[in-house]
C-alpha positions as CSV (number, residue, x, y, z in Angstrom):
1,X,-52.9,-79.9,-4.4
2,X,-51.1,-76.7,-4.4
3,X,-51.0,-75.9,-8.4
4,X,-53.6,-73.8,-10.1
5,X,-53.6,-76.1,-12.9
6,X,-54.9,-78.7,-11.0
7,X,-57.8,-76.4,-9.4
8,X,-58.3,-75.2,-13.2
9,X,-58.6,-79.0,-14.0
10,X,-61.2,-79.8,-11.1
11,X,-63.5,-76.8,-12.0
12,X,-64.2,-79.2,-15.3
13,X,-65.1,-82.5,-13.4
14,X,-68.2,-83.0,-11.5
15,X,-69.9,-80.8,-8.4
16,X,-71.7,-81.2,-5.9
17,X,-73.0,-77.7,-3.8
18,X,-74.0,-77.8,-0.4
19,X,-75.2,-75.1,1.8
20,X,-71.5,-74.7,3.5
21,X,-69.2,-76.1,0.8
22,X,-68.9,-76.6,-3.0
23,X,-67.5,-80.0,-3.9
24,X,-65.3,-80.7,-7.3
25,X,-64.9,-84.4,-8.4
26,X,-62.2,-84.6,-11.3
27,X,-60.6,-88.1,-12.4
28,X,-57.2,-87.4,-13.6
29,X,-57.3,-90.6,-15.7
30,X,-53.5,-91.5,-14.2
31,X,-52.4,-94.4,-13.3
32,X,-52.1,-93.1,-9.5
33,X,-54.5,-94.3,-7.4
34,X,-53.6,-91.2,-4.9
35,X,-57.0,-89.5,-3.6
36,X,-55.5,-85.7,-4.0
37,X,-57.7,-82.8,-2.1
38,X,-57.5,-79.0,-2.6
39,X,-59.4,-76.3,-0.2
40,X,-60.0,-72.6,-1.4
41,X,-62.5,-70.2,0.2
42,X,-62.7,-66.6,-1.5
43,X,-62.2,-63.2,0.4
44,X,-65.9,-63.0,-0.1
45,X,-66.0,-65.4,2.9
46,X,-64.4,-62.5,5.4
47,X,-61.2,-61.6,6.9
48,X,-58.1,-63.8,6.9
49,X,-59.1,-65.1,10.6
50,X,-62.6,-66.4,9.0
51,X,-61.4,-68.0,5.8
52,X,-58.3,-69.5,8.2
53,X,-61.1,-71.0,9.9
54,X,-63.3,-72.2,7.4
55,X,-60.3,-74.1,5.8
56,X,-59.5,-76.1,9.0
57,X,-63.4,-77.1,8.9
58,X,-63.2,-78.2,5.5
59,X,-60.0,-80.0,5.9
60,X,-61.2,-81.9,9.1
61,X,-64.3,-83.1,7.0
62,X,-61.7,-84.1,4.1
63,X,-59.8,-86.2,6.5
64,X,-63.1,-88.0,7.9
65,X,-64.3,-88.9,5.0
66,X,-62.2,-88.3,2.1
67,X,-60.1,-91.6,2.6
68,X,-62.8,-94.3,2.6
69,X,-65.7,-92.4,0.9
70,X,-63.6,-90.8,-1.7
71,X,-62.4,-91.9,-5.2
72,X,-59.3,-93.2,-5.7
73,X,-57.0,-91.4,-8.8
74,X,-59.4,-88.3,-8.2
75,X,-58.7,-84.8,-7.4
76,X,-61.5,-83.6,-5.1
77,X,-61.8,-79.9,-4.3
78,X,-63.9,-78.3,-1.5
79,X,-64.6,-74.9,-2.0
80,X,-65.9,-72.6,0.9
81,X,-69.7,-70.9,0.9
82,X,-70.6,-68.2,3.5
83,X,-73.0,-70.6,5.6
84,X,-70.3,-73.1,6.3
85,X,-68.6,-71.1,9.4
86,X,-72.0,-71.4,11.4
87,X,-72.9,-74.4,10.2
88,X,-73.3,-77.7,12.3
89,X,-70.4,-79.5,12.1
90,X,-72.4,-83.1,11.7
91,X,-74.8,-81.8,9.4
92,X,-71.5,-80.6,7.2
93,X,-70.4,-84.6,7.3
94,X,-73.7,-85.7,6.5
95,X,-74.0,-83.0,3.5
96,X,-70.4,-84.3,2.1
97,X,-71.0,-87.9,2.3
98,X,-74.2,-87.6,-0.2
99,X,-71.8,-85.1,-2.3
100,X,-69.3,-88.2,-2.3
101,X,-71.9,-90.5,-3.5
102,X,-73.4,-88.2,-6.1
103,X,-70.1,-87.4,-7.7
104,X,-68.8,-91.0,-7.7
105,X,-68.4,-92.3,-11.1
106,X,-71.2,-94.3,-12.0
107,X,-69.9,-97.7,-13.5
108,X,-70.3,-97.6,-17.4
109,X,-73.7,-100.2,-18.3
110,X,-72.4,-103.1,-20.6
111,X,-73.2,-103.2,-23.7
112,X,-75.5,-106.2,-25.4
């Protein structure tokens, strides 16, 4: 994802926050079954070296997990937080896969 209107669009869905990372779930009720991802992380974060950084984390969990954990016709969105640079990497992984399976659409009850 490189448009803002599809971060704009994600910040509406569902999240998940973690200690290191901020995770948006948005269906984009398509018919493409493509699993899109985003990454941002905020000057906030530090200098251009340090949010550099914290993006090639986050994108190293994405491609992990993303593929068989995430949900298909979905934008999903990770969005840095300052304790993710000296964070363990493993307990990141752990932390995203229970993000993953909180903000998985939840199968609608039928109706009797």
């Amino acid at each position: 994802m490189r448009d803002r209107k599809s971060f704009l669009a994600a910040n509406r869905g569902r999240r998940y926050a973690a200690p290191g990372f901020v995770l948006l779930v948005h269906d984009r009720r398509d018919d493409d079954p493509a699993i899109r991802m985003g990454f941002t992380v905020t000057k906030k974060i530090g200098n251009a070296v340090v949010r550099n950084r914290m993006k090639r984390r986050l994108r190293a969990l994405a491609r992990a997990l993303l593929p068989h954990g995430g949900q298909p016709g979905a934008d999903h969105v990770l969005i840095g937080r300052a304790g993710g640079i000296e964070r363990d990497f493993a307990a990141m992984q752990a932390e995203l896969e229970k993000a993953l399976s909180r903000t998985a659409r939840r199968p609608s009850a039928p109706s009797a």
